[in-house]
N, C-alpha and C positions, 0 to 999 in steps of 0.2 A: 917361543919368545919373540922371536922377530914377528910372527904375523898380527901380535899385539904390538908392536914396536907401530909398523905399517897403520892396522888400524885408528890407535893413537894420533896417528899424525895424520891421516888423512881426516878423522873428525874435530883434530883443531883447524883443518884449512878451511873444511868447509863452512866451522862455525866463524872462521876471520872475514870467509868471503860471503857469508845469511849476508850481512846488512847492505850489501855493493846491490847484490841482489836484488835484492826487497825492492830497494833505491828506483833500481831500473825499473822494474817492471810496474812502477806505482807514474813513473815518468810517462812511461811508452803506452799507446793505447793496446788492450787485451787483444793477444792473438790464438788464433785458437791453438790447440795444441799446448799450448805452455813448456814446460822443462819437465813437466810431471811424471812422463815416459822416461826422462833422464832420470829423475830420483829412483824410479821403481826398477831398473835397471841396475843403481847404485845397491840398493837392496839386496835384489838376489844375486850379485855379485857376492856380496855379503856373509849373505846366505848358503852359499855353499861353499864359500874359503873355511869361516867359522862355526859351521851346526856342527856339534858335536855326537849327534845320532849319526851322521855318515861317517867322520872318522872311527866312531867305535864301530861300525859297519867292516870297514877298512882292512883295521888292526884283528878282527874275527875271520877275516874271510885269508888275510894273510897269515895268519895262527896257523888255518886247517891248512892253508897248501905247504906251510912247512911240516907241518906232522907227515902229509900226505906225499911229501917226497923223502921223508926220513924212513918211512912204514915200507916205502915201497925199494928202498934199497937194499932194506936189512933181512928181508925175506926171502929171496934169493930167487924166486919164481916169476914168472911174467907176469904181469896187472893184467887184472883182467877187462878187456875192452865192451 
């Protein structure tokens, strides 16, 4: 819930602060590079707080290590390496 919370609020700032933006760089002569490296950065920040293939990734791989230490305690023999 919180990292919707986060989300939320960071895509109202950034839609209050488009038009400052826009502003400036319609003002300033084009330099190369631009912010474009910044957005695409914002992105896959994004992208990996939020995709949900890697959390369910996560919660499976966490699943089997808890099987995988309940299995190995109740057995009474040594794991075999």
């Amino acid at each position: 819930m919180l990292e919707w919370l986060v989300a939320v609020a960071v895509l109202l700032l950034f839609l209050l602060l488009l038009p400052r933006m826009l502003r400036r760089d319609k003002a300033q002569p084009r330099k190369s590079g631009g912010g474009s490296g910044v957005m695409v950065g914002i992105g896959l920040a994004f992208a990996m707080v939020f995709d949900p293939k890697a959390a369910q990734a996560i919660e499976v791989i966490d699943q089997k290590n808890d099987l995988g230490d309940s299995e190995d305690g109740q057995s009474g023999e040594k794991p075999e390496v």
